[in-house]
N, C-alpha and C positions, 0 to 999 in steps of 0.2 A: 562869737562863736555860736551857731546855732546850734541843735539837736536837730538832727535829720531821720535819725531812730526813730523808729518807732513805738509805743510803751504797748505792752501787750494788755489786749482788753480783756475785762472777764465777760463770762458767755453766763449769760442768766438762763433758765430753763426756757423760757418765752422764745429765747434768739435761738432755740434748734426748732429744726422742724421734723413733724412726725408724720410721715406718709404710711397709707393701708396702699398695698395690692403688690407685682411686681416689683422690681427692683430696677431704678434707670440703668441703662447701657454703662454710662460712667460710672455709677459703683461699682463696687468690689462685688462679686460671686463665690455665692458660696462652694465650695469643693460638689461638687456633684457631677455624675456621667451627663457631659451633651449628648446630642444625637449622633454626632459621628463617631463616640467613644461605645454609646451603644451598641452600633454597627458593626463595631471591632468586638463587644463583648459575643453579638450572634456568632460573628463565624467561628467563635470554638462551639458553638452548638450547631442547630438545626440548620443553618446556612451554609456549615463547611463540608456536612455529610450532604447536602442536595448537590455542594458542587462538586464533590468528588466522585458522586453518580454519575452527573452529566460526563466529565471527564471520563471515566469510565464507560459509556453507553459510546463514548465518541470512539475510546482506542479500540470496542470491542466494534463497531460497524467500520471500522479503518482495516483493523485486522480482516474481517469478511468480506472486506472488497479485495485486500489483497491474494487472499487464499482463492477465490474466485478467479482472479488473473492469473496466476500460477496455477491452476487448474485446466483455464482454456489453455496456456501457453503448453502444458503438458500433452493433451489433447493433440494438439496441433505438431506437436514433438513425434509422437506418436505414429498420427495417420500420417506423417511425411516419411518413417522409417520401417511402416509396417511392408511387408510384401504381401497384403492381402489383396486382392483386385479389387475387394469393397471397403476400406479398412475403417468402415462407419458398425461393419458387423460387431467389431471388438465391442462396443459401447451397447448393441441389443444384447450381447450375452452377458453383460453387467461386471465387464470388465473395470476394473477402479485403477484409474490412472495412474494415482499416486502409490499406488502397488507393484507398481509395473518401473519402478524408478528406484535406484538407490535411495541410502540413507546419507552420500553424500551430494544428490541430484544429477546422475548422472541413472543413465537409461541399463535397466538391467535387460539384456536381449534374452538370456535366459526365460525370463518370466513371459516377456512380449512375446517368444516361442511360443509358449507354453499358452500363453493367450489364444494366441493367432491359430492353435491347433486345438482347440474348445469352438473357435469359432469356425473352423470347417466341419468339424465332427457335429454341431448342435445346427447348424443352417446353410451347410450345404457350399458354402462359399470357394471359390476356391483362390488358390496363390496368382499373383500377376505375373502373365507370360515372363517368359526372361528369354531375351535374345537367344538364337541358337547360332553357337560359332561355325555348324557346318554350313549353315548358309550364307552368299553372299563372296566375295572375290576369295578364292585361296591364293597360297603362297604368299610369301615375301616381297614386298617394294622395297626399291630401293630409295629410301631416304634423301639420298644426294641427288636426285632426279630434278632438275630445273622445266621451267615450263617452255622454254626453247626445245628443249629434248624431248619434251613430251610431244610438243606437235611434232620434232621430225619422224619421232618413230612409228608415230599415225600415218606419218604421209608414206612412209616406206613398208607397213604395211599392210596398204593398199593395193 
């Protein structure tokens, strides 16, 4: 029978070895912040208020583009609904749009009134023609009139 064990050897001071500088890859490290735990300690400071600025600068130029397109869209609400002949007048007498509108978006004609008659009394403007029903065919057509009948009642009175 042999012995395959091996007998444990003693370690003289000589057989360790004592290195100056760094530490190699393969030891052990001591508990300290890396660099990416550092990273993690910034953003509770001065990296999480820079990005919650940006964030902030971002929703508030979102919000100002939006408020700008619902402005024009208002606008455009507007001069389609006004009966002024010029209804660009509403906007010289410093008429505010969003004044001119409910609080649940829909159009107060009241106020647009009220608008639309600041802007004739300050510039003169006036209201766009509105069809006159005296003019133009009178009476009654007959609805059930086919276009056979139409011609023959032309040729008969002739």
């Amino acid at each position: 029978m042999t012995n395959d064990q091996q007998q444990p050897t003693e370690r003289t001071p000589d057989d360790l070895e004592v290195t100056h500088g760094p530490p190699a890859d393969d030891e052990e490290q001591p508990d300290t912040p890396d660099a990416t735990e550092g990273e993690e300690n910034d953003d509770t400071g001065g990296d999480k208020a820079t990005k919650m600025r940006k964030r902030a600068q971002a929703a508030e130029a979102e919000r100002d583009d939006l408020r700008s397109q619902v402005q024009a869209l208002q606008r455009q609400v507007i001069e389609q609904v006004s009966r002024l002949y010029r209804p660009a007048a509403l906007w010289a007498t410093g008429a505010d749009p969003a004044a001119l509108f409910n609080t649940d978006g829909t159009l107060d004609r009241a106020a647009l009134d009220a608008a639309e008659d600041t802007a004739i009394q300050q510039l003169g403007v006036s209201r766009a023609p509105r069809p006159d029903p005296s003019q133009g065919p009178s009476g009654a057509r007959d609805a059930t009139t086919t276009w056979g009948q139409a011609f023959q009642n032309a040729l008969h009175d002739q």
